[in-house]
N, C-alpha and C positions, 0 to 999 in steps of 0.2 A: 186707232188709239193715238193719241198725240201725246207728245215727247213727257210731260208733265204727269199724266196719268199711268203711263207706265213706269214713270221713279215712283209714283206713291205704291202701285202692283207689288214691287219688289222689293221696297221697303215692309210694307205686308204681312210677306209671305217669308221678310227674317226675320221677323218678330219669333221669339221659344214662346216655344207653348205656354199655357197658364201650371206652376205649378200640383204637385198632386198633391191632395190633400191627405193626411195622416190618419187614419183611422186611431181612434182615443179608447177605444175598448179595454184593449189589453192594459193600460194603465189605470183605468177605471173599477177592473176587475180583482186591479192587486190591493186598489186601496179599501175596495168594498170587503177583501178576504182581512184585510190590516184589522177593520174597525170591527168584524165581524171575529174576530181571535182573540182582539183585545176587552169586547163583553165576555167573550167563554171563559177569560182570564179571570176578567172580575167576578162573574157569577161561581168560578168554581173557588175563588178564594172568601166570597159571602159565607156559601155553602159548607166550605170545610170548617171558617170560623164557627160555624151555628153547632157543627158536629162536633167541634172538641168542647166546648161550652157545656151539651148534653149529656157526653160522657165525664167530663170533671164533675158535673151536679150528682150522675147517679153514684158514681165514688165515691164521693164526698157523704153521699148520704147511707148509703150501703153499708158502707167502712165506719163510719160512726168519726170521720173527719173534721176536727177543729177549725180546716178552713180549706176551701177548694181547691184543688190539685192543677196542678200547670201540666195542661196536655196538648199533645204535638201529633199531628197526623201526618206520614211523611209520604212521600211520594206523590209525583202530578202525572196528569189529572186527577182530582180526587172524583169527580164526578164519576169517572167512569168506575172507579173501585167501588163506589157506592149502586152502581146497576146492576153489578154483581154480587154487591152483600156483602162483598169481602175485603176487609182492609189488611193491608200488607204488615204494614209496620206502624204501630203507635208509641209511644214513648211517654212516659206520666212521673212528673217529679214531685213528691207530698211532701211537706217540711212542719218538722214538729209534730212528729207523731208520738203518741205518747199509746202505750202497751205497760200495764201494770206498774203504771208510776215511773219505767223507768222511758225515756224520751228516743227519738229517734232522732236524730239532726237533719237527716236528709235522706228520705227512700225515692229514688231512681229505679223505675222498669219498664224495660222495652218489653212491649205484648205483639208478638207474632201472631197472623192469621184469624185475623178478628172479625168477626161474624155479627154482626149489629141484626136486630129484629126486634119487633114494635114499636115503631118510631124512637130509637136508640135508646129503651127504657131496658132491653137489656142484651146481653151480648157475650156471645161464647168465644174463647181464649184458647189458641191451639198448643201457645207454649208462652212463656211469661219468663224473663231472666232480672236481676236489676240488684242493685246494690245500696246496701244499708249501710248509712255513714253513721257514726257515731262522733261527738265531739269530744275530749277530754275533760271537758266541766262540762258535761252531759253524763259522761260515766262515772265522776268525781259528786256529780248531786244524788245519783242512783245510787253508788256507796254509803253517802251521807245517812240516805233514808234506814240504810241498813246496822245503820250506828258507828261507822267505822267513817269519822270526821275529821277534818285535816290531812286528807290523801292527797298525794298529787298523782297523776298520772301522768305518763310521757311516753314514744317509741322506743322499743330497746332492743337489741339488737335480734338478728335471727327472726321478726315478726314476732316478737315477745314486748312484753308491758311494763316497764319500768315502776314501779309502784315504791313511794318513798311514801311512811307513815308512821306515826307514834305506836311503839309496841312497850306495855308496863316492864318498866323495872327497865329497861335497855335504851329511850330514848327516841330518835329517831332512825330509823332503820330504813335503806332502799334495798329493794327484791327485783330479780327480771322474775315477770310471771307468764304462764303460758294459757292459755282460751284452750279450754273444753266446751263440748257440743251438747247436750244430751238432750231429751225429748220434746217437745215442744217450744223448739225453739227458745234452752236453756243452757247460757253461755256459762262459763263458771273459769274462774281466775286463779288459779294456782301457784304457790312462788315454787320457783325449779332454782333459783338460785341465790346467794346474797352475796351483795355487791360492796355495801358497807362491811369494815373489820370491826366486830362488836365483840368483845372479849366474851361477854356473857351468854354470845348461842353457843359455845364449847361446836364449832360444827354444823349443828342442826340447821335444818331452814324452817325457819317458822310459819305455823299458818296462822297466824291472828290477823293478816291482812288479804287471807284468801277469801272471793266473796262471788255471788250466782248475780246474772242478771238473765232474770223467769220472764223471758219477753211474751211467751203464747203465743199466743193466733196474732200473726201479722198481715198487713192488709193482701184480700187478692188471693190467700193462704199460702204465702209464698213460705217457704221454708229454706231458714240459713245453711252455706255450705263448710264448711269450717277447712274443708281442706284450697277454699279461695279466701285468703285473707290477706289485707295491707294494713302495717302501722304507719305513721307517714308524722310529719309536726304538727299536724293539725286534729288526727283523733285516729280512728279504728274504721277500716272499710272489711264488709264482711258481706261474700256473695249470697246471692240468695234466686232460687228457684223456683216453678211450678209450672206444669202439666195439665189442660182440659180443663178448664176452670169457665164459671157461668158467671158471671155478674149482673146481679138484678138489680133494682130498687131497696128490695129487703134485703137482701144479702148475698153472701160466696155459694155455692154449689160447685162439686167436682173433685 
């Protein structure tokens, strides 16, 4: 081997090795699991869209609804709650409901343990809670109807109703008045006290400004709680309840 031949040998033989090449798999696998979560994402929020949609229609129509109900399905995956049948938590806000002429401002209810069946045309209701607001010139036009014009209404104190109105022969007169409850969902307004110094009640507190508001059958058959109530500057919140309830197409059951 001459002189020459053996520098190039051992030049050679210090050459490093050829890098090792990185196997791509594992990066490969996260991005295939990325795009593959991010469809389960979309399809389960298509999905849940299409199911609040079906439920607001049959409410809407069931309940005898002036205009479709804004509803929330909560909890993710919806998908999987739907393989079971069984939705956790729904939530459904109606506005403008109107029951015997007198209006509802805002009906809020959360529906617990919800059972949907044939293709969500209808669906049974384990427990139902949610709250009916009332506006002030919502229960100032419900008076109206009842002949008793030019009221005003406002919070007063202790969860009681302020009620300032024309009574003959005295002028105008303010009362705090207090919500009774009674059968079907029949609130009724009582004065317990008066707030103006009117020479002419000698004492007495008048009831010419006492007055019902006969709501009935409210949607869902939820029935008011009288011992959950808020008066607040804006109107009247007053809880409301129901138990095992069906909701069809045609109508309540339960």
């Amino acid at each position: 081997m001459t002189y020459e031949e053996g520098i190039e040998q051992l030049n050679w033989q210090a050459q490093p090795p050829p890098p090792v090449r990185r196997r791509k798999w594992p990066l490969r696998l996260v991005i295939v699991l990325l795009v593959l979560a991010g469809l389960f994402v979309a399809a389960d929020r298509i999905a849940v869209g299409v199911a609040e949609s079906q439920i607001a229609k049959r409410v809407q129509t069931s309940q005898n609804l002036a205009a479709k109900p804004s509803v929330t399905i909560s909890n993710f995956p919806f998908l999987t709650q739907l393989i079971g049948m069984k939705l956790d938590h729904v939530s459904m806000d109606a506005r403008g409901v109107v029951r015997n002429g007198i209006r509802v401002s805002d009906l809020h209810v959360d529906l617990n343990g919800v059972a949907p069946s044939d293709g969500f045309k209808q669906a049974k209701v384990d427990q139902l809670s949610g709250i009916a607001f009332f506006s002030w010139a919502d229960l100032e036009a419900a008076a109206a109807t009842q002949g008793l014009n030019d009221l005003t209404l406002a919070a007063g104190p202790d969860n009681t109703i302020r009620v300032t109105g024309p009574i003959a022969g005295l002028g105008k007169v303010t009362l705090q008045s207090r919500l009774g409850l009674g059968p079907d969902n029949r609130l009724q307004l009582t004065a317990s006290k008066v707030e103006t110094s009117v020479p002419g009640l000698a004492g007495r507190i008048p009831k010419e400004l006492d007055f019902p508001l006969p709501l009935g059958g409210l949607p869902m058959n939820l029935t008011l709680e009288l011992n959950d109530l808020k008066t607040s500057a804006d109107g009247l919140r007053v809880r409301a309840e129901a138990d095992n309830v069906t909701i069809t197409s045609s109508g309540i059951s339960g």
